[in-house]
GUPAMAR-118333 format. One record per residue (C-alpha): residue number from 1; residue in three letters; y negated, x, z. Coordinates in nm, 3 decimals. Example, Ala and Ser with C-alpha at 12.3 -4.5 7.8 and 13.67 -1.06 7.14 Angstrom:
BEGIN
PT  num  residu  north  east  up
PT  1  Ala  0.450  1.230  0.780
PT  2  Ser  0.106  1.367  0.714
//
This chain:
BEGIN
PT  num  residu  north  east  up
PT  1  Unk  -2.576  -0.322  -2.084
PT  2  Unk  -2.313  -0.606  -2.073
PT  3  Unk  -2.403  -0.994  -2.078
PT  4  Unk  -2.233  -1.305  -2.038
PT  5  Unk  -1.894  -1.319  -2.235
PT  6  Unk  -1.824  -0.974  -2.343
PT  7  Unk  -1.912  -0.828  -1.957
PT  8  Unk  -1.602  -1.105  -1.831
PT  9  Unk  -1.394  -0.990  -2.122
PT  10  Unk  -1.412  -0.617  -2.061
PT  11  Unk  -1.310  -0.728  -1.698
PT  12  Unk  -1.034  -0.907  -1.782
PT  13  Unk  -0.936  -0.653  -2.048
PT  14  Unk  -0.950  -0.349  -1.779
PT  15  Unk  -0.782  -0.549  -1.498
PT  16  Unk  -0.465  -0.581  -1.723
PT  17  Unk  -0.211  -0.355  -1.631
PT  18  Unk  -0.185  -0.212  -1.990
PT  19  Unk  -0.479  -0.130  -2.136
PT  20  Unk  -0.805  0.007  -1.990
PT  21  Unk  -1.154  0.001  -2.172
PT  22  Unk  -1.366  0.295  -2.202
PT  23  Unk  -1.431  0.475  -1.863
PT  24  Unk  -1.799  0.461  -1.917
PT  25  Unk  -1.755  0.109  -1.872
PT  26  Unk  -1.917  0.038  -1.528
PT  27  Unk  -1.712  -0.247  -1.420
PT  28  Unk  -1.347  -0.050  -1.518
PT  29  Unk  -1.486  0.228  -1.276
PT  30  Unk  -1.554  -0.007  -1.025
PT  31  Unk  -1.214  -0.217  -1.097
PT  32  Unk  -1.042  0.124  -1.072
PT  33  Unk  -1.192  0.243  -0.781
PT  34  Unk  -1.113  -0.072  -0.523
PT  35  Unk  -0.749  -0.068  -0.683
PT  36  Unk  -0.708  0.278  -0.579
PT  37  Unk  -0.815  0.314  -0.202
PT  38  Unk  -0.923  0.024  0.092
PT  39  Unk  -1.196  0.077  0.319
PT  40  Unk  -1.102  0.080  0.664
PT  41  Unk  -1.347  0.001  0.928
PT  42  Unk  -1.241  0.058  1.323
PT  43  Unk  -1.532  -0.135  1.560
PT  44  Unk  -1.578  -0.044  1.935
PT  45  Unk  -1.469  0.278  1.906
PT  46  Unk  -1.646  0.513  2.214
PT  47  Unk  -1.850  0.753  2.146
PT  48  Unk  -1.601  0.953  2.374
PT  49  Unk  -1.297  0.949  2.149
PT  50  Unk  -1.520  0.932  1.785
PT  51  Unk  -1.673  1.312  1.957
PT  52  Unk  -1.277  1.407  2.061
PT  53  Unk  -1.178  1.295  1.733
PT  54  Unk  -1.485  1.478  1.526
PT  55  Unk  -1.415  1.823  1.749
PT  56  Unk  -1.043  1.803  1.639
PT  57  Unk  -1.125  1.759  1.313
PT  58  Unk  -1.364  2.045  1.291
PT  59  Unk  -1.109  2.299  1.523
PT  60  Unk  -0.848  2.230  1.175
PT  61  Unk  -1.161  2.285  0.920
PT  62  Unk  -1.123  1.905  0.824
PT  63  Unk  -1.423  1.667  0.723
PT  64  Unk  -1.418  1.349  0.997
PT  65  Unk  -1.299  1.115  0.698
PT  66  Unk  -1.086  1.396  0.577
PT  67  Unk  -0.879  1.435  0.937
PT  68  Unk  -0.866  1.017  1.016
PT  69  Unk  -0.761  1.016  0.667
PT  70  Unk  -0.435  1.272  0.757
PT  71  Unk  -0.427  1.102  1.076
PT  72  Unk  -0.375  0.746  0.989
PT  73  Unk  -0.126  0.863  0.669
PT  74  Unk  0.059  1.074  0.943
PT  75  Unk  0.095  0.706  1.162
PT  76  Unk  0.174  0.516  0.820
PT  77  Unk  0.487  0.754  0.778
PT  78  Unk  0.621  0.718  1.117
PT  79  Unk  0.910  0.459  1.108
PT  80  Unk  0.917  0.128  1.264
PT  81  Unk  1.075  0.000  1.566
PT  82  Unk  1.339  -0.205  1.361
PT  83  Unk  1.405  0.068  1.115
PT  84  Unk  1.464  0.336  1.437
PT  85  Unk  1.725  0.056  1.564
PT  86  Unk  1.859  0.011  1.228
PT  87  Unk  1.905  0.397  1.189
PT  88  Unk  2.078  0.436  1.574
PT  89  Unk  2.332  0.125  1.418
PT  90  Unk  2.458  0.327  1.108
PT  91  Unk  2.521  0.667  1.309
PT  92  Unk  2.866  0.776  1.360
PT  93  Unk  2.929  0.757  1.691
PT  94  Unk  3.276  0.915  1.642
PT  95  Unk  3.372  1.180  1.878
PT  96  Unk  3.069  1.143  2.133
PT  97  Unk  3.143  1.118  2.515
PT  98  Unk  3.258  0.710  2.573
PT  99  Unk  3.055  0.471  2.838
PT  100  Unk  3.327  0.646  3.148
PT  101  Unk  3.210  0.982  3.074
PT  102  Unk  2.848  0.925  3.086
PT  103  Unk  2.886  0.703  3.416
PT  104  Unk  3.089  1.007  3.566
PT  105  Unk  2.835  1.242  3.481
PT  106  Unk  2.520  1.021  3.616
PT  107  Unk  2.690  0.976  3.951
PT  108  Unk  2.831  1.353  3.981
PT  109  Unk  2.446  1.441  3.929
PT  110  Unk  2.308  1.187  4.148
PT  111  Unk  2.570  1.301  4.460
PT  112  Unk  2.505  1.723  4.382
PT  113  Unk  2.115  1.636  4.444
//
């Protein structure tokens, strides 16, 4: 067991990007393991959508944790607002029916119906 000095050296030494100490060190496993994943903790959920949410994740053979897990990676991926309008700014427009020919095609669609 660690005491005093040598405990908040052994910390120090396994926060440091370079070097880790022993793995059997407890406080390196612990350092480790909160650098590695964040809890994330949801309140007022209903008990409606936690059941929809555990039946989904059973009907694909998934743990709970395992599917909100995939879930909530699946949302991180999706791009942002900005970075869909960014995107739509850089595409080459080139070539693509102009402002007239859209107008002209709304109106002879509105007057045929």
């Amino acid at each position: 067991m660690l005491h005093g000095t040598e405990h908040a050296a052994r910390q120090n030494f396994a926060r440091s990007p370079a070097r880790r100490c022993n793995t059997d060190c407890m406080c390196c496993i612990q350092t480790h393991t909160l650098n590695a994943m964040m809890l994330v903790q949801v309140r007022d959920v209903s008990e409606a959508t936690v059941n929809a949410l555990k039946a989904q994740a059973a009907e694909r053979g998934l743990t709970f944790t395992a599917y909100l897990r995939a879930e909530l990676d699946r949302l991180a991926a999706r791009p942002t607002n900005a970075e869909v309008i960014e995107r739509m700014a850089r595409r080459d427009r080139r070539g693509g029916p102009t402002t007239e020919d859209t107008v002209s095609e709304i109106r002879r669609i509105r007057e045929a119906s």
